[in-house]
N, C-alpha and C positions, 0 to 999 in steps of 0.2 A: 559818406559813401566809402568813403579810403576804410575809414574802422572796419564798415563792413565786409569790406572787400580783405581785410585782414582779418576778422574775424572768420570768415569764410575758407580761407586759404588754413587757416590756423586748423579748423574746424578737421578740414580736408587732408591738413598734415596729419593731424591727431588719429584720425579714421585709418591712414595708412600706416602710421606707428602702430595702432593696435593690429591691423593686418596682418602687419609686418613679424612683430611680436608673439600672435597667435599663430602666425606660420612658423614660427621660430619655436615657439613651445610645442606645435605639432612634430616641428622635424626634432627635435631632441626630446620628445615622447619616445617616434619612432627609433631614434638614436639609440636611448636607454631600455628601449625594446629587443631591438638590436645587439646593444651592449651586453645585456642578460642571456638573449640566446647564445651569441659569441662565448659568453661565459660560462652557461651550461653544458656545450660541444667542449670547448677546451677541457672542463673538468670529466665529461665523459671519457676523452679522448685520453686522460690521464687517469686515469683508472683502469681501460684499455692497456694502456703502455704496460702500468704495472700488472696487469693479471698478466699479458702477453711474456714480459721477463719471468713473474714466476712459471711460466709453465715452461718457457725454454728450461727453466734451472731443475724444474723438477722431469724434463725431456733427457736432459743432460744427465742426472743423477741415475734413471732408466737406462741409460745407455752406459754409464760406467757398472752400476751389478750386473747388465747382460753379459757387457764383456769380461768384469770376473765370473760370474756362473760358467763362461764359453769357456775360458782359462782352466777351472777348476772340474769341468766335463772332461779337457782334456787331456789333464792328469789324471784324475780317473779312469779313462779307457786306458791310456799308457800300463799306469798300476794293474790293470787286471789282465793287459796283455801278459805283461811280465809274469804274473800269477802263475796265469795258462800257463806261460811256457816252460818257469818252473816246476810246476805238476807235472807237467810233460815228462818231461827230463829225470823228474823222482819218480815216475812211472816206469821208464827203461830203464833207471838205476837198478830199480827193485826186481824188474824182470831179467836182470844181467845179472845181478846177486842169486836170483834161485837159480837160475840156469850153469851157473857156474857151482855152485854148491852142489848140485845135481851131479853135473860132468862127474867133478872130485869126489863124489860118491862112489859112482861107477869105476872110477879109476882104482880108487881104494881098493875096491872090492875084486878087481879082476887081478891088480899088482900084487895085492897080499894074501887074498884069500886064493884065486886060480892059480897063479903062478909062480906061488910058496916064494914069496923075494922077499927080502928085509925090508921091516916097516920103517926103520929110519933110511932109507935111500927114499923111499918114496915123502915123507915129510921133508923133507932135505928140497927134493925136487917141490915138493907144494910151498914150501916158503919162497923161493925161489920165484916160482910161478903167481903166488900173492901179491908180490912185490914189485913184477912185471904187471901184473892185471892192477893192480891201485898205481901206478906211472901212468897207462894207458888211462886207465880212467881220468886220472886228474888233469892229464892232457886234455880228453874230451871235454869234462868238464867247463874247464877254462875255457875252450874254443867256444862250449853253447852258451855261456855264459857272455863273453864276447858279442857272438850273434843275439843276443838277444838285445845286449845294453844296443848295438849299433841300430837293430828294429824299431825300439820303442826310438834313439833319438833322431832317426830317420822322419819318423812320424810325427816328431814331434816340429822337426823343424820343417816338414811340409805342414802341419797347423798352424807355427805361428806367421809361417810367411805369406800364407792366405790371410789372417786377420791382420796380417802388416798391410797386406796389398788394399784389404776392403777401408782399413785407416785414410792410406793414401789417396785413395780414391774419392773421399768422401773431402 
């Protein structure tokens, strides 16, 4: 009856080993089930990562041509100001030039022709008067020239102090 009772017991252990065993093989099923999901999220997540960097890198690469394009718009406007303002300026040159060519016509014609006076008093006075009017001019000149460099770099340094500002800001 002892054997039995050990064989019994024996029996009864052996039953809860395999229990025991077969719950252990279930939870490290689920474990390894577990484990695989865990491992497919991680590699998703890591792929994730990397698309995420490159696109920051290619956000970043966008954002450095913007801001040369913004750079190189704004030498441009500059440059065509300057253009303008030149043209300008070779506009009343040339309308200064005929106007005065004009005057000295009329002068000509009333000093020498009406008023029978020596044409060398009057060339004498137009050299003279050349030499005074290319002074004057070249004074102005310089001055618009001045005004202008000072425009464009006015302009220029209210642009980049605005993309400094939107830098800093950011």
């Amino acid at each position: 009856s002892l054997a039995l009772i050990e064989s019994t017991q024996c029996e009864r252990s052996s039953a809860r080993g395999e229990r025991v065993e077969v719950a252990a093989m279930a939870r490290q099923g689920n474990m390894g089930q577990a484990r695989a999901n865990l491992d497919g999220a991680m590699g998703t997540m890591k792929d994730n990562m990397k698309l995420l960097s490159e696109r920051e890198e290619c956000l970043t690469q966008l954002e450095d041509k913007s801001t040369n394009l913004n750079r190189t718009a704004s030498k441009f406007h500059q440059g065509a100001r300057m253009v303008n303002w030149k043209t300008r300026a070779a506009g009343y040159t040339t309308a200064l030039v005929v106007i005065a060519l004009g005057l000295w016509a009329v002068l000509f014609a009333l000093h020498v022709h009406v008023g029978k006076r020596n044409i060398w008093e009057f060339v004498a006075l137009s050299v003279v008067a050349l030499l005074l009017g290319y002074g004057i001019y070249a004074c102005v000149s310089r001055r618009w020239t001045a005004a202008a460099n000072n425009l464009v770099s006015e302009s220029s340094t209210s642009g980049s102090s605005s993309g400094d500002e939107e830098q800093s800001a950011e």
